[in-house]
Biotite code that builds the C-alpha atoms (Angstrom):
import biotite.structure as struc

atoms = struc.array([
    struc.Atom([-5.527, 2.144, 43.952], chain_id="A", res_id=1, res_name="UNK", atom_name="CA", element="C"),
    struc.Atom([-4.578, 2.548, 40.071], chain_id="A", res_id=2, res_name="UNK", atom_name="CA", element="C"),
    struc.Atom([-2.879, -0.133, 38.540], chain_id="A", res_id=3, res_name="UNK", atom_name="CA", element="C"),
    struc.Atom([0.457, 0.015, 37.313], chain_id="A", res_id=4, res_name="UNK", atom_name="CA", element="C"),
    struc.Atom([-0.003, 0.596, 32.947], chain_id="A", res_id=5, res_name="UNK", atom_name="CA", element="C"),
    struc.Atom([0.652, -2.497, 31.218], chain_id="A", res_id=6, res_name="UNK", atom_name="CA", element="C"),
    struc.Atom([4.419, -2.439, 29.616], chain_id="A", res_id=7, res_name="UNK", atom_name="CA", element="C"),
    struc.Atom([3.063, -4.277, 26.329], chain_id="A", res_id=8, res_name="UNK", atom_name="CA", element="C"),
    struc.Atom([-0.225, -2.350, 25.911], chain_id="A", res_id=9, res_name="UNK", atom_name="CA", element="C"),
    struc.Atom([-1.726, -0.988, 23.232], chain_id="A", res_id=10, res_name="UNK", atom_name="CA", element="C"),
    struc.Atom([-0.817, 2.810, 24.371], chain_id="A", res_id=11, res_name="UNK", atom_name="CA", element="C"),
    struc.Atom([2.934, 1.733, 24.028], chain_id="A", res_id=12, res_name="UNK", atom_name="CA", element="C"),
    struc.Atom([2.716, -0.234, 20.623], chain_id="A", res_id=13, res_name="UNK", atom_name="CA", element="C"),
    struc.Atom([1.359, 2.692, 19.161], chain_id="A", res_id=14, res_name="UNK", atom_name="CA", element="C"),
    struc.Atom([3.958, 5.292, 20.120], chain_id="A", res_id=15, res_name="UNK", atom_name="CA", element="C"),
    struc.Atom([6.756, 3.060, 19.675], chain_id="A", res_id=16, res_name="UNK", atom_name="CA", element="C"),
    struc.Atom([5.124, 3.168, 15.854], chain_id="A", res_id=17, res_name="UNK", atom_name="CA", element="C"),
    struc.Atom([4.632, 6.755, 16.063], chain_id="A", res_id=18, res_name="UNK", atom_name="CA", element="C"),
    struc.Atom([8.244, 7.103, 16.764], chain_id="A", res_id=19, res_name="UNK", atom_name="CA", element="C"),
    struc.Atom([9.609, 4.922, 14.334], chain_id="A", res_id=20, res_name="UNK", atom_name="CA", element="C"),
    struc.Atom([8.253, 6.644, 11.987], chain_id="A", res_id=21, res_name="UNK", atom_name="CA", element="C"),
    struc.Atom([9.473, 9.596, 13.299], chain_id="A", res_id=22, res_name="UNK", atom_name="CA", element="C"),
    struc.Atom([12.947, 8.769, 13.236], chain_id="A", res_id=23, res_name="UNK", atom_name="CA", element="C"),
    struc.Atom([12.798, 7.637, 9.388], chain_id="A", res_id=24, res_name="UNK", atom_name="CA", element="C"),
    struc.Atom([11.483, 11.142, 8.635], chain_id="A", res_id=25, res_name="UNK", atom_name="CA", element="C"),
    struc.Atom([13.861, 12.823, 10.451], chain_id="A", res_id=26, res_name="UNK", atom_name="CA", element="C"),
    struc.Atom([17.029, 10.756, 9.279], chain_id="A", res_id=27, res_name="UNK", atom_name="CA", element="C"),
    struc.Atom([16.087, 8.235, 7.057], chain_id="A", res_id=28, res_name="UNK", atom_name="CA", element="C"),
    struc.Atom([16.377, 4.726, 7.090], chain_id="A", res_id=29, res_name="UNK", atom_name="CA", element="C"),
    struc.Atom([19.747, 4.174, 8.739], chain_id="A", res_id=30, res_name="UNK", atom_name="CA", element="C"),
    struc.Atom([18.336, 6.198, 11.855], chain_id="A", res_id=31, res_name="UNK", atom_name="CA", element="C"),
    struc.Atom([16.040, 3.397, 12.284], chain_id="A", res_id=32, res_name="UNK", atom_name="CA", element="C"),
    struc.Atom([17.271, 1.279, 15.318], chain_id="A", res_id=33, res_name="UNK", atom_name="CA", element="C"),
    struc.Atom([15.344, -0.831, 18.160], chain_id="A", res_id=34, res_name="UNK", atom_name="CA", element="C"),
    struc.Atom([17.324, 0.808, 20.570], chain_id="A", res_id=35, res_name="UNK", atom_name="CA", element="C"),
    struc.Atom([16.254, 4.053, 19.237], chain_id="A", res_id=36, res_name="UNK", atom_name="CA", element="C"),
    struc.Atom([12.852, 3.177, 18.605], chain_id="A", res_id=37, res_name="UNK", atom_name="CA", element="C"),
    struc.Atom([12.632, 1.949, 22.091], chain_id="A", res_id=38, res_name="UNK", atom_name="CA", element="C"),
    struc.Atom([14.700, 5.277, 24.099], chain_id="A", res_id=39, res_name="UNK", atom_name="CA", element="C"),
    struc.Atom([12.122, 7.695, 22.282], chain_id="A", res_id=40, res_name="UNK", atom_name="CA", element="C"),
    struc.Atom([9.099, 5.970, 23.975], chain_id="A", res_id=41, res_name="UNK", atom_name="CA", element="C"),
    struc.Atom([11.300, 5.685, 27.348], chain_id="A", res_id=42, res_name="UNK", atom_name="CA", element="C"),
    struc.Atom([10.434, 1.686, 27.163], chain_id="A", res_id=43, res_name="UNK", atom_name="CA", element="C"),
    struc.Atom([13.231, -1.659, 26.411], chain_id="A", res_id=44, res_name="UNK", atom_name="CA", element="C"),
    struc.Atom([13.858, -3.132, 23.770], chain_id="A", res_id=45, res_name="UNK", atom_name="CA", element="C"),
    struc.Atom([12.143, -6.212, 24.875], chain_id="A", res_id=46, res_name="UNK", atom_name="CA", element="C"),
    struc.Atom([8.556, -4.391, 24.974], chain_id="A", res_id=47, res_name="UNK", atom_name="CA", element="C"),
    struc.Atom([9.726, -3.781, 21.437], chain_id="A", res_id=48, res_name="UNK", atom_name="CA", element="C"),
    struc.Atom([10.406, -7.107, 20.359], chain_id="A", res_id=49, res_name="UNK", atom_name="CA", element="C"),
    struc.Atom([7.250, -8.251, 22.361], chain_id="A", res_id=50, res_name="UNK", atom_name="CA", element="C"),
    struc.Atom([4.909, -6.323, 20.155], chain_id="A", res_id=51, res_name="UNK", atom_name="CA", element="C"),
    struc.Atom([6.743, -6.754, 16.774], chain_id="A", res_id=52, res_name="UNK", atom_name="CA", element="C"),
    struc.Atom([8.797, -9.459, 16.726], chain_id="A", res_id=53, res_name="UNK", atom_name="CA", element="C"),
    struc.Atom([11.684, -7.572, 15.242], chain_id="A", res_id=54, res_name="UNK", atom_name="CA", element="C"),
    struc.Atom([12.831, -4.264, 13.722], chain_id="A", res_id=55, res_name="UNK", atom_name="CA", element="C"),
    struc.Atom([11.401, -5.403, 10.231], chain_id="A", res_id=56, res_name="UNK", atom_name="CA", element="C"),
    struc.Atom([8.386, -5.999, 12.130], chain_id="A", res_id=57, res_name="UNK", atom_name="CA", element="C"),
    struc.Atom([7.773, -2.447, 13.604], chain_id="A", res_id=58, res_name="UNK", atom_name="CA", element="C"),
    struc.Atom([8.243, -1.322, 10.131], chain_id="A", res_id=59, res_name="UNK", atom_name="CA", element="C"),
    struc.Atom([5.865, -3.645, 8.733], chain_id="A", res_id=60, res_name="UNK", atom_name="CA", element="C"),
    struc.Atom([2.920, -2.123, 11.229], chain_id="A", res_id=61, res_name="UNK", atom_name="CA", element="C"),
    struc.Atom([4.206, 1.294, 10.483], chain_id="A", res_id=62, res_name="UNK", atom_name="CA", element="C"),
    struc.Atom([3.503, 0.637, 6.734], chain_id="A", res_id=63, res_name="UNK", atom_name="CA", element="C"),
    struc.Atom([0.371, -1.055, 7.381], chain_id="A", res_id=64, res_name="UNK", atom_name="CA", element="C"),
    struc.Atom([-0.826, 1.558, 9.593], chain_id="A", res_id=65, res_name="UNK", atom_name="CA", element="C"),
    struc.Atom([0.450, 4.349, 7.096], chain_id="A", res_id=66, res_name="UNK", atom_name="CA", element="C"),
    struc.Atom([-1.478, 3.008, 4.276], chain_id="A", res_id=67, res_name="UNK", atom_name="CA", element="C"),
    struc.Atom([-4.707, 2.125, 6.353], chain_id="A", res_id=68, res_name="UNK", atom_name="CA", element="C"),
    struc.Atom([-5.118, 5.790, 7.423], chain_id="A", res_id=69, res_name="UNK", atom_name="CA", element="C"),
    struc.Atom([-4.029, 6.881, 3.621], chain_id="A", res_id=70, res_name="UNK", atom_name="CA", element="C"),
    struc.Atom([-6.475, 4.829, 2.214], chain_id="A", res_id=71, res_name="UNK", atom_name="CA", element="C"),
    struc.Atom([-9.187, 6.371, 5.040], chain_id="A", res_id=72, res_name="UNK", atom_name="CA", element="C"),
    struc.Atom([-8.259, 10.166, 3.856], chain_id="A", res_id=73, res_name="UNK", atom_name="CA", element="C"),
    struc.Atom([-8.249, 9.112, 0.187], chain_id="A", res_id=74, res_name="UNK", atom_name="CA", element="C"),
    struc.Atom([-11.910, 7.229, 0.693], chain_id="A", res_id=75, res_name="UNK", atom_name="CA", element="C"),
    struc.Atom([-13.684, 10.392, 1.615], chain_id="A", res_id=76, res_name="UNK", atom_name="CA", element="C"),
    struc.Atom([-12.990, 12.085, -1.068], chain_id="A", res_id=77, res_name="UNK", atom_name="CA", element="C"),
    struc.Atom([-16.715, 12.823, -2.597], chain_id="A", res_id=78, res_name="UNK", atom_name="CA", element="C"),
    struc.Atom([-17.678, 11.775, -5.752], chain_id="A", res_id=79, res_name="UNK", atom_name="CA", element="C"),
    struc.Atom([-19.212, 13.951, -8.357], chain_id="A", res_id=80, res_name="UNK", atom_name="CA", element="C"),
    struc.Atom([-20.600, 13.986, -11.841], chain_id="A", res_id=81, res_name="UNK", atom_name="CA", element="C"),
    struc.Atom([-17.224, 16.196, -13.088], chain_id="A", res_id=82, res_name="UNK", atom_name="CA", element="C"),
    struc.Atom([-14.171, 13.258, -12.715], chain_id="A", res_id=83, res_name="UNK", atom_name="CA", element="C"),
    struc.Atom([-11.387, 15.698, -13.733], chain_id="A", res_id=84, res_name="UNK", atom_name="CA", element="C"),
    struc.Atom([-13.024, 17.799, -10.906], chain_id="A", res_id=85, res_name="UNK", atom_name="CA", element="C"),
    struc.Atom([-12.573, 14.369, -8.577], chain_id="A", res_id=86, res_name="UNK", atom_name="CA", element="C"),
    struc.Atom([-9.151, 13.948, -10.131], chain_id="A", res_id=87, res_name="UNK", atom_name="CA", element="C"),
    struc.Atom([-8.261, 17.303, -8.721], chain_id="A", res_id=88, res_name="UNK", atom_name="CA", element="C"),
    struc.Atom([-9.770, 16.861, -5.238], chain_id="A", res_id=89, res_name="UNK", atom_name="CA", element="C"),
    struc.Atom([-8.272, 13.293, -5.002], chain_id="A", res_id=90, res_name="UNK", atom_name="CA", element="C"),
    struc.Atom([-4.498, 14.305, -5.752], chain_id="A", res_id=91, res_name="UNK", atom_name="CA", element="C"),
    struc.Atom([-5.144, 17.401, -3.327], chain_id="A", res_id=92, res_name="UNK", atom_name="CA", element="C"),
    struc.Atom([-6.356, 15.032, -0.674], chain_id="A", res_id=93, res_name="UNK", atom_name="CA", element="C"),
    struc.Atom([-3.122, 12.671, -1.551], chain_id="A", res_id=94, res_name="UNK", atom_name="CA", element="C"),
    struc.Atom([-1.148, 15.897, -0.807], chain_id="A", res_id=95, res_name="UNK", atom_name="CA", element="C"),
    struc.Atom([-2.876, 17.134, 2.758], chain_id="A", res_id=96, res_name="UNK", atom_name="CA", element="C"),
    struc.Atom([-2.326, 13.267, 3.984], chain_id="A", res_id=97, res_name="UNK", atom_name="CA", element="C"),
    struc.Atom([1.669, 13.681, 2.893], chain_id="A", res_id=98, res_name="UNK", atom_name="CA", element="C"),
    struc.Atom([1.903, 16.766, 5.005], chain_id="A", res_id=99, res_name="UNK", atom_name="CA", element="C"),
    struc.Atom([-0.139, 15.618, 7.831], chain_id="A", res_id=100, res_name="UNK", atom_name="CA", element="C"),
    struc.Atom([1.350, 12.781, 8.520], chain_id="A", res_id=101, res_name="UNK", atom_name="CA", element="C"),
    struc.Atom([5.209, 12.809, 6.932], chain_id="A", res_id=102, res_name="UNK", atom_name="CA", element="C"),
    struc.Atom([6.494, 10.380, 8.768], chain_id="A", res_id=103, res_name="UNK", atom_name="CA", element="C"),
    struc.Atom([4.663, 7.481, 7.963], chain_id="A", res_id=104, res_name="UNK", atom_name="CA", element="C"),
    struc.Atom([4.039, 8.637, 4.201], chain_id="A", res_id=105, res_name="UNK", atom_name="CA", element="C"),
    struc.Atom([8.214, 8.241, 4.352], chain_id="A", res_id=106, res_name="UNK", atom_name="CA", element="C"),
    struc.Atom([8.286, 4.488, 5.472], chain_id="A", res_id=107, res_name="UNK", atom_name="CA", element="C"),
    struc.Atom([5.049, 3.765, 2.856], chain_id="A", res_id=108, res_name="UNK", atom_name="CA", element="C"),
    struc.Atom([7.465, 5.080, -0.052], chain_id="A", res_id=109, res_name="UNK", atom_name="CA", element="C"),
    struc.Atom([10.502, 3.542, 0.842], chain_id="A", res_id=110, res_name="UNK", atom_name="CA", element="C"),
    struc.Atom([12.460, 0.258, 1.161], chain_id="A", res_id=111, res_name="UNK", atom_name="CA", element="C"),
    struc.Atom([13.653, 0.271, 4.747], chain_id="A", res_id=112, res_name="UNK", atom_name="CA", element="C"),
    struc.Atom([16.551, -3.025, 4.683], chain_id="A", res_id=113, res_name="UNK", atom_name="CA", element="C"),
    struc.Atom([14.974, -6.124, 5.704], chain_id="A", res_id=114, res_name="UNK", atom_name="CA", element="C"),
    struc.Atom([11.322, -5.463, 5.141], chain_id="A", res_id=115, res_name="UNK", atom_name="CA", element="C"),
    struc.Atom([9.368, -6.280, 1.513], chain_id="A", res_id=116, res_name="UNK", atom_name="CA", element="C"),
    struc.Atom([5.638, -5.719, 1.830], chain_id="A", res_id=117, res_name="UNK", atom_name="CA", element="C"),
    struc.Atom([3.673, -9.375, 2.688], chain_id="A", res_id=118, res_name="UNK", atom_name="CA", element="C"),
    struc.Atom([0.144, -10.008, 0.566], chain_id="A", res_id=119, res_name="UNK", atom_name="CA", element="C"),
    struc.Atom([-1.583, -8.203, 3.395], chain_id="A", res_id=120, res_name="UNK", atom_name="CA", element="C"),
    struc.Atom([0.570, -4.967, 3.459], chain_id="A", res_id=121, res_name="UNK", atom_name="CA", element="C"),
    struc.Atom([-0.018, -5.194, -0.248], chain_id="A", res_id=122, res_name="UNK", atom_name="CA", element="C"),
    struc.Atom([-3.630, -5.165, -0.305], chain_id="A", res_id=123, res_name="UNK", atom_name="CA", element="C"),
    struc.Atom([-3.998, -2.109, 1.697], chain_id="A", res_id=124, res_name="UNK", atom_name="CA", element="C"),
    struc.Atom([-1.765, 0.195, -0.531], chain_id="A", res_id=125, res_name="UNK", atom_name="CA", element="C"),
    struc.Atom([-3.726, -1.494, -3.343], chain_id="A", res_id=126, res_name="UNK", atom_name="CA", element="C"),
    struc.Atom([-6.534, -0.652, -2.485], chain_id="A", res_id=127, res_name="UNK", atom_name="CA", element="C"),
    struc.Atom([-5.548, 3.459, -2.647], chain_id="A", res_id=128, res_name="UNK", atom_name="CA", element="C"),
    struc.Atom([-4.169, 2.707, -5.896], chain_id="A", res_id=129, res_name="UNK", atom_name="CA", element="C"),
    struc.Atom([-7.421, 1.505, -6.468], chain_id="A", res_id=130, res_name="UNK", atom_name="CA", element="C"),
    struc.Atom([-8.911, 4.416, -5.971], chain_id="A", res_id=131, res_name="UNK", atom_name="CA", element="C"),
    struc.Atom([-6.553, 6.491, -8.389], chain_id="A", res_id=132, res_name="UNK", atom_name="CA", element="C"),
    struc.Atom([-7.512, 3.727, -11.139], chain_id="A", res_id=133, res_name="UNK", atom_name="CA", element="C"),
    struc.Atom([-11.234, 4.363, -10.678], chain_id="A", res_id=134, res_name="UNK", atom_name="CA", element="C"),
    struc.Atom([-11.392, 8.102, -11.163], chain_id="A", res_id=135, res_name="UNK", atom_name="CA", element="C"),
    struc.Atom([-8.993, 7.546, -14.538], chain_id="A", res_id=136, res_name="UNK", atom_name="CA", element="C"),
    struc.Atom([-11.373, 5.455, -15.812], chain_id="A", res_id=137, res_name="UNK", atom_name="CA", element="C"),
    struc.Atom([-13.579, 7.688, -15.279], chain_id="A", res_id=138, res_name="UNK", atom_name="CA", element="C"),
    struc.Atom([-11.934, 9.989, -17.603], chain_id="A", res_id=139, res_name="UNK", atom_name="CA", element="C"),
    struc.Atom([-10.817, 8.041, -19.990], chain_id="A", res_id=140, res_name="UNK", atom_name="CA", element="C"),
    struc.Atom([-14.453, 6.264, -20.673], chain_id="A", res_id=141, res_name="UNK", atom_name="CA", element="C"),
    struc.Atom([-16.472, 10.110, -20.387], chain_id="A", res_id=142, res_name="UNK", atom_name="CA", element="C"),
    struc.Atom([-13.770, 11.040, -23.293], chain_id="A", res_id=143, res_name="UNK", atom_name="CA", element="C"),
    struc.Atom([-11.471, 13.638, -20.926], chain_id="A", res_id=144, res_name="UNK", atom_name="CA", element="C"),
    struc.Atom([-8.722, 11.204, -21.528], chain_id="A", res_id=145, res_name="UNK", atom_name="CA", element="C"),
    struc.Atom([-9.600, 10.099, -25.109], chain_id="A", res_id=146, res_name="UNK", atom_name="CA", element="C"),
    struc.Atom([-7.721, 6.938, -26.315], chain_id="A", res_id=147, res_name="UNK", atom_name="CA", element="C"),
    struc.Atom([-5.334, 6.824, -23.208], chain_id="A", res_id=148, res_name="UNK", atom_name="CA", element="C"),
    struc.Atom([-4.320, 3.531, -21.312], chain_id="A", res_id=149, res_name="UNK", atom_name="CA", element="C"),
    struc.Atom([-6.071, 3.730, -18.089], chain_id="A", res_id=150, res_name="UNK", atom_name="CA", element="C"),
    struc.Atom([-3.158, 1.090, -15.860], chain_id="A", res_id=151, res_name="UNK", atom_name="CA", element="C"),
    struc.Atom([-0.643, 3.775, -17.796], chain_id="A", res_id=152, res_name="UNK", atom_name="CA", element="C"),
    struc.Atom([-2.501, 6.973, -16.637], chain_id="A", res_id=153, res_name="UNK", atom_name="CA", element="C"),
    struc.Atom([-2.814, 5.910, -13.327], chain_id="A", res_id=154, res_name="UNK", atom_name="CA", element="C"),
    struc.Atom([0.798, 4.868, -13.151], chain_id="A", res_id=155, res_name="UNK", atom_name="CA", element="C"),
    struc.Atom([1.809, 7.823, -13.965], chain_id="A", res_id=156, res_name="UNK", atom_name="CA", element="C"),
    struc.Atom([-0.644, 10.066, -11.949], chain_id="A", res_id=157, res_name="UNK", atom_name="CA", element="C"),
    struc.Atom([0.583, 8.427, -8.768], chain_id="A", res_id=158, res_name="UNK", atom_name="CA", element="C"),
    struc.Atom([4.364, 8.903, -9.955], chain_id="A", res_id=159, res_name="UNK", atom_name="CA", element="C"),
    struc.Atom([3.551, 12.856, -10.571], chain_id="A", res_id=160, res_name="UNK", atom_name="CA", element="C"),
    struc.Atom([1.380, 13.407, -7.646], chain_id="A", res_id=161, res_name="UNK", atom_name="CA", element="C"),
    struc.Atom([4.046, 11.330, -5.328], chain_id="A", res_id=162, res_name="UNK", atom_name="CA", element="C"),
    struc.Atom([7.198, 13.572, -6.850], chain_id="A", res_id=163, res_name="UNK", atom_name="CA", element="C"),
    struc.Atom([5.405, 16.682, -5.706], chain_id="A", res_id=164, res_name="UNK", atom_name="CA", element="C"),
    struc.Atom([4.539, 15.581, -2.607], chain_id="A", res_id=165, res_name="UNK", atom_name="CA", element="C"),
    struc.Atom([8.570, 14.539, -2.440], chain_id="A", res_id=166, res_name="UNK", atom_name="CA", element="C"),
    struc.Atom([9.481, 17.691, -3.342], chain_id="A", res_id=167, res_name="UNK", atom_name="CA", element="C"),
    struc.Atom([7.030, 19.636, -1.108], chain_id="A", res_id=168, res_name="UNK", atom_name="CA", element="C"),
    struc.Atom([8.012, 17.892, 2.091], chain_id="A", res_id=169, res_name="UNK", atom_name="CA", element="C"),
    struc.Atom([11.650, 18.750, 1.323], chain_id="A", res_id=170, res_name="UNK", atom_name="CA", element="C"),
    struc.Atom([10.710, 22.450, 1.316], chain_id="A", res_id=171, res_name="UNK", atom_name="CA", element="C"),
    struc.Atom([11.468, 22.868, -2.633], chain_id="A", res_id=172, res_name="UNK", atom_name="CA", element="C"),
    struc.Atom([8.315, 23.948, -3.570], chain_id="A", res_id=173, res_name="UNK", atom_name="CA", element="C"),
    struc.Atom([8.645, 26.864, -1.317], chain_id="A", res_id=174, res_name="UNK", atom_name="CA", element="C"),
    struc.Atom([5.758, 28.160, 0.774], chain_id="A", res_id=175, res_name="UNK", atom_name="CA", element="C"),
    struc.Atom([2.610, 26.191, 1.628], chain_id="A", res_id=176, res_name="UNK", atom_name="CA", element="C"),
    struc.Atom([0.551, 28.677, -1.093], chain_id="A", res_id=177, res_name="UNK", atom_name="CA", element="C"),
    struc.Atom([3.677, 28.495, -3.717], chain_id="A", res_id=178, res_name="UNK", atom_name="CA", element="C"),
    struc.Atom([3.479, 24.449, -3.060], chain_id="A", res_id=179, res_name="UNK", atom_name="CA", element="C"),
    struc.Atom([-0.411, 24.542, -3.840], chain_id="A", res_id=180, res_name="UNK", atom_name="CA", element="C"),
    struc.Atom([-0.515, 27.007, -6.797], chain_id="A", res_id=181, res_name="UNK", atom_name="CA", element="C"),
    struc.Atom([2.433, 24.540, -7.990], chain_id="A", res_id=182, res_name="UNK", atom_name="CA", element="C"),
    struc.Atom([0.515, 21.512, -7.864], chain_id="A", res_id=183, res_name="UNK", atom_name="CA", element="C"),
    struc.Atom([-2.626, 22.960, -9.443], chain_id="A", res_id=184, res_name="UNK", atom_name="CA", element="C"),
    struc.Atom([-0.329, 24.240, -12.514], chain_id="A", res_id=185, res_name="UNK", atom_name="CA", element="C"),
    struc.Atom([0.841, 21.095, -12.736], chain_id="A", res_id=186, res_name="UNK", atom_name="CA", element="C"),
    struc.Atom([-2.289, 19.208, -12.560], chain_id="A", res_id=187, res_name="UNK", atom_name="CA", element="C"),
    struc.Atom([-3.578, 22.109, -15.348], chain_id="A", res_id=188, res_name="UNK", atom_name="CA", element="C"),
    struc.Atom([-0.973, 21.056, -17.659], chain_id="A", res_id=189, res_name="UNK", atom_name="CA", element="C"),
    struc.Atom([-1.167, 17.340, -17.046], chain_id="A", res_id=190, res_name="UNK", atom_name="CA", element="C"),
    struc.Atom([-4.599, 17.355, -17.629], chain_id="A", res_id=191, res_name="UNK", atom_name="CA", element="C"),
    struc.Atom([-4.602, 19.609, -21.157], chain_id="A", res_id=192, res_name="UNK", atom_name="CA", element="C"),
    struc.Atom([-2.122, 17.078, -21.757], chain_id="A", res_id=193, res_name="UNK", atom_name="CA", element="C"),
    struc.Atom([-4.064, 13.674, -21.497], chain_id="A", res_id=194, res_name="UNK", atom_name="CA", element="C"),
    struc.Atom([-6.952, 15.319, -23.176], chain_id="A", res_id=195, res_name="UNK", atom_name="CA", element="C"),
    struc.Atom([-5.230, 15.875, -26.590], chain_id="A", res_id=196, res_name="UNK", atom_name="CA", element="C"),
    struc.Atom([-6.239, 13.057, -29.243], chain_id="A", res_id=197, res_name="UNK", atom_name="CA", element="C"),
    struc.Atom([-2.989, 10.656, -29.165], chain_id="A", res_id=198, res_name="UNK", atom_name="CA", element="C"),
    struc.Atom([-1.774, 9.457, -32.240], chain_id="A", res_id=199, res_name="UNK", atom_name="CA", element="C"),
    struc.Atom([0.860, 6.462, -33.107], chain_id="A", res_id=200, res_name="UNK", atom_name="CA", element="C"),
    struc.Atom([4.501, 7.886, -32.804], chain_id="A", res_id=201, res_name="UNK", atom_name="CA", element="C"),
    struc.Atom([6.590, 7.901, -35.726], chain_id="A", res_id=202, res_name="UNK", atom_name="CA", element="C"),
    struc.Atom([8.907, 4.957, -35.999], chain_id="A", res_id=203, res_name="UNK", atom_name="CA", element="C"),
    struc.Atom([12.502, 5.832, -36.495], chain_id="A", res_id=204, res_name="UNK", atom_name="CA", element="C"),
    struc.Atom([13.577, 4.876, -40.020], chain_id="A", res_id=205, res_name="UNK", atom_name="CA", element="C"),
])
């Protein structure tokens, strides 16, 4: 005779994080209840609150998960002797994990009420960030970048690559070969742009 599945198991934790962050893709934070969370997976609230504690819990897990597999796509990028070349690959990967999975890469990028990222959560999305600050380096010491400010660059690679993946998921980059040949433009451009010699700006007199 089969057993009965367990109510708490690991099969429903994972869709009940599946469909949270399914509902903050498809309405944003405010569509984010237990009792929502709980009617998509066809389970109570209590198996909810069993597994997570709360609703800022759930989200926690969502983020945590969301960055985890991030940082997995992001990792297997491959390494070459060309780092603009990596730069390229690794902002195209950043973009295939945003499309693949736009739910969660929703809840990573936003402040859902309640929940601030603990040391832990923080250490995961570090860790991609990481990643980002490694290939600059890479630039900036082979002389691609010359004289930039690697924590800069990579501050402001993530911002770019993260506002085209924004714009992309909200369909306003057009098609899926309109979106790419958008992003590689702009990559183009950004990097002609970091390769010029900087020099001090003019102070106002």
């Amino acid at each position: 005779m089969v057993g009965r599945p367990r109510l708490h198991g690991e099969d429903t934790r994972q869709r009940l994080v599946e469909a949270a962050g399914r509902l903050v893709a498809e309405g944003g934070p405010e569509a984010l209840s237990v009792r929502r969370v709980a009617d998509e997976v066809g389970t109570t609230t209590r198996a909810l609150y069993s597994l997570f504690g709360s609703r800022v819990g759930l989200v926690q897990a969502v983020y945590a998960e969301g960055f985890a597999a991030f940082d997995q796509r992001l990792s297997a990028v491959a390494v070459t002797g060309d780092p603009t070349a990596d730069l390229v690959a690794f902002s195209l990967a950043y973009r295939d994990h945003a499309l693949a999975d736009p739910a969660r890469y929703r809840v990573m990028f936003e402040r859902i009420g309640g929940f601030e990222p603990g040391e832990a959560e923080r250490a995961v999305a570090q860790r991609t960030l990481d990643r980002l600050r490694q290939l600059v380096r890479r630039c900036v010491r082979g002389g691609v970048f010359p004289g930039r400010d690697v924590d800069a660059v990579t501050l402001q690679w993530w911002a770019f690559g993260h506002g085209l993946a924004s714009f992309e998921l909200q369909g306003l980059l057009g098609a899926p070969a309109d979106a790419e040949r958008h992003w590689r433009d702009a990559m183009a451009a950004a990097l002609a742009g970091y390769g010029s010699v900087t020099t001090p700006r003019r102070r106002r007199a």
